[in-house]
C-alpha positions as a printed Julia matrix, in Angstrom:
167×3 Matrix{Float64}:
  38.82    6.24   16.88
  35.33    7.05   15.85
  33.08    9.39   18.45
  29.69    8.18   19.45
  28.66   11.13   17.64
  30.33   10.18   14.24
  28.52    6.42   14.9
  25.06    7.86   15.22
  25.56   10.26   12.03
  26.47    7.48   10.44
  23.96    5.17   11.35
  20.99    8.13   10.47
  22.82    8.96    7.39
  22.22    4.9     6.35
  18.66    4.94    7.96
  17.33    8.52    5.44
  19.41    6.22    2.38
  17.38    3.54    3.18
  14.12    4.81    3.82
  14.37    7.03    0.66
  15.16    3.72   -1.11
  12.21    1.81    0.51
  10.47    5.22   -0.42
  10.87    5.08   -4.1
  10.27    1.15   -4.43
   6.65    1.44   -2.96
   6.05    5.21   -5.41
   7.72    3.07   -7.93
   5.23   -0.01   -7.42
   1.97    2.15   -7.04
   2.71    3.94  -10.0
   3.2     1.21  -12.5
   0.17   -0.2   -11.09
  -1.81    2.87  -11.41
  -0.87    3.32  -14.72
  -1.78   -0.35  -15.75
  -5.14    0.45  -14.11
  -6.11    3.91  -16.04
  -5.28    2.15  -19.48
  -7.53   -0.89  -18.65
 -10.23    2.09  -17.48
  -9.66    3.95  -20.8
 -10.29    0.97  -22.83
 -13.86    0.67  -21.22
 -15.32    3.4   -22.74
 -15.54    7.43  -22.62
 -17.43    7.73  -18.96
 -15.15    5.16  -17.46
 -12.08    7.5   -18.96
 -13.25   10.96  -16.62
 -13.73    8.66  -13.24
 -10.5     6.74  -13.78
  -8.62    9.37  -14.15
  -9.83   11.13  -11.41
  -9.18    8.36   -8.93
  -6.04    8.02  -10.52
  -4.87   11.21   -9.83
  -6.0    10.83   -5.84
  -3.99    7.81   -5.78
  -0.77    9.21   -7.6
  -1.37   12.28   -4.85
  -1.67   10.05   -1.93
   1.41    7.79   -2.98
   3.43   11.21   -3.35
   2.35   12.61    0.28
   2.87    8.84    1.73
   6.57    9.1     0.43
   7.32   11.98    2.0
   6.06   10.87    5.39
   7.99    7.32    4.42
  11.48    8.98    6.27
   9.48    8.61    9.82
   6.96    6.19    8.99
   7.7     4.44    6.52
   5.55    1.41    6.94
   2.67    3.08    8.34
   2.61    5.59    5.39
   3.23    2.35    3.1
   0.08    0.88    4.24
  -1.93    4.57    4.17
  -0.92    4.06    0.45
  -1.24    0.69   -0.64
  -4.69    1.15    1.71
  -5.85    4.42   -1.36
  -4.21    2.75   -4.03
  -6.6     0.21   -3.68
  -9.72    2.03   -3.21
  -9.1     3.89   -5.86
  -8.66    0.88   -8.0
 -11.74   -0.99   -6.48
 -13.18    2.68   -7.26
 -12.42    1.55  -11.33
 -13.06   -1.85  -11.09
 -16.81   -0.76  -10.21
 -17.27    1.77  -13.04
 -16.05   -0.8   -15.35
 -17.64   -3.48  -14.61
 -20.48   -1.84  -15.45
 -19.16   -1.53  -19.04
 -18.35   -5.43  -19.15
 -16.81   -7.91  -16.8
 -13.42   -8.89  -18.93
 -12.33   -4.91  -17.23
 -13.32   -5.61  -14.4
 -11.38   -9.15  -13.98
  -8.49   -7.39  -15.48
  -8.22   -4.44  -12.9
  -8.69   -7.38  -10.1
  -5.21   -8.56  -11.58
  -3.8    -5.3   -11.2
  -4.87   -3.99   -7.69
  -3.57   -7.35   -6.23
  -0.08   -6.88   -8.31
   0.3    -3.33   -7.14
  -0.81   -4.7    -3.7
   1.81   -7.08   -3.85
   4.8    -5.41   -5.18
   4.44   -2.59   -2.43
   4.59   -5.03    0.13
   7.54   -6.51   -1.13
   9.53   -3.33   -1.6
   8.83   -2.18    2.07
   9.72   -5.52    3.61
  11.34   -8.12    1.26
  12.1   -10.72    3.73
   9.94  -10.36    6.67
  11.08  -11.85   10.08
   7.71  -12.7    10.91
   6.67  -15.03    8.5
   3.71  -14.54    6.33
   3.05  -10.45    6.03
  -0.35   -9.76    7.39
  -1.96   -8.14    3.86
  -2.21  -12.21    3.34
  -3.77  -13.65    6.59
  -7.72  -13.9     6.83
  -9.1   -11.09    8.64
 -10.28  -14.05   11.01
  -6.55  -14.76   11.7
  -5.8   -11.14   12.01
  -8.62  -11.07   14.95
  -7.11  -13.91   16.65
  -3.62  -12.26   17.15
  -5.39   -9.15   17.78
  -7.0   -11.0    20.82
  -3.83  -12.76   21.81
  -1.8    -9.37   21.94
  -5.2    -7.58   24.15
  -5.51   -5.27   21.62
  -8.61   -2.48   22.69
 -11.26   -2.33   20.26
 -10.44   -5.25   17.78
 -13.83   -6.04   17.3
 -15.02   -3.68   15.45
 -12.03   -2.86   13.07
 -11.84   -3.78    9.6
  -8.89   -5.7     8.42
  -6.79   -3.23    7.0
  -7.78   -1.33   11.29
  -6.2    -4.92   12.53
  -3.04   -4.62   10.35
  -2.33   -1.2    11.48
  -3.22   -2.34   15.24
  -0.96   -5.23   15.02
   2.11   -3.45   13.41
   1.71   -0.31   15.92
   1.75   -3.36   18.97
């Protein structure tokens, strides 16, 4: 007969296995994207090259310290680096569309990929419905008011997200 004790190692044994799994799917994810995103920067030209890289290194940094906070938090530290991942995309996407709009369309493409990809690898089939990353920020705001949430009015959508999972 198993122990209570032997039932909860067992069960935080298969929690760390598949948090570390989750883990590597959204590193995994944010790092193809990243890399998709620095070529299409490289291509743009010489300036574009020193920028990119840059914000590609802050990304590939933040995506390492999210996983390592994923064992505790693993969805809040997924959205802390889908949340960079994207800035420092958008961050590309600006410089290059200075250098000519076909980049910049192109690095669109990406971001919302990447975007996409780590949402799927922290929650494949979510209970809920539609995740939040796709409602309106409008839509966002009305849940926000139906759950009383303090200070929904002046948070930005990706403040309403975090809000709404943390309810």
């Amino acid at each position: 007969m198993t122990s209570v004790l032997q039932k909860s190692q067992e069960f935080n044994k298969a929690m760390f296995a598949a948090t570390t799994d989750t883990a590597g799917k959204v590193a995994s994810a944010l790092v193809e994207g990243v890399s998709r995103a620095f070529v299409i920067a490289r291509d743009t030209g010489a300036t574009v090259v020193g920028q990119a890289r840059s914000a590609t290194e802050r990304t590939v940094d933040q995506a390492s310290t999210s996983a390592k906070q994923v064992v505790g938090q693993a969805r809040s530290a997924s959205a802390k680096t889908v949340d960079q991942a994207s800035k420092g995309v958008k961050e590309v996407v600006g410089q290059a569309r200075a250098q000519g709009s076909s980049a910049g369309k192109e690095l669109d493409d990406v971001v919302e990929h990447t975007a996409d990809r780590a949402i799927d690898a922290v929650d494949p089939h979510p209970s809920s419905g539609t995740p939040y990353e796709q409602w309106s920020k409008a839509e966002l705001y009305e849940r926000a008011q139906e759950l009383e949430i303090e200070g929904r009015s002046g948070m930005s959508k990706s403040e309403l997200i975090t809000a709404l999972r943390a309810h």
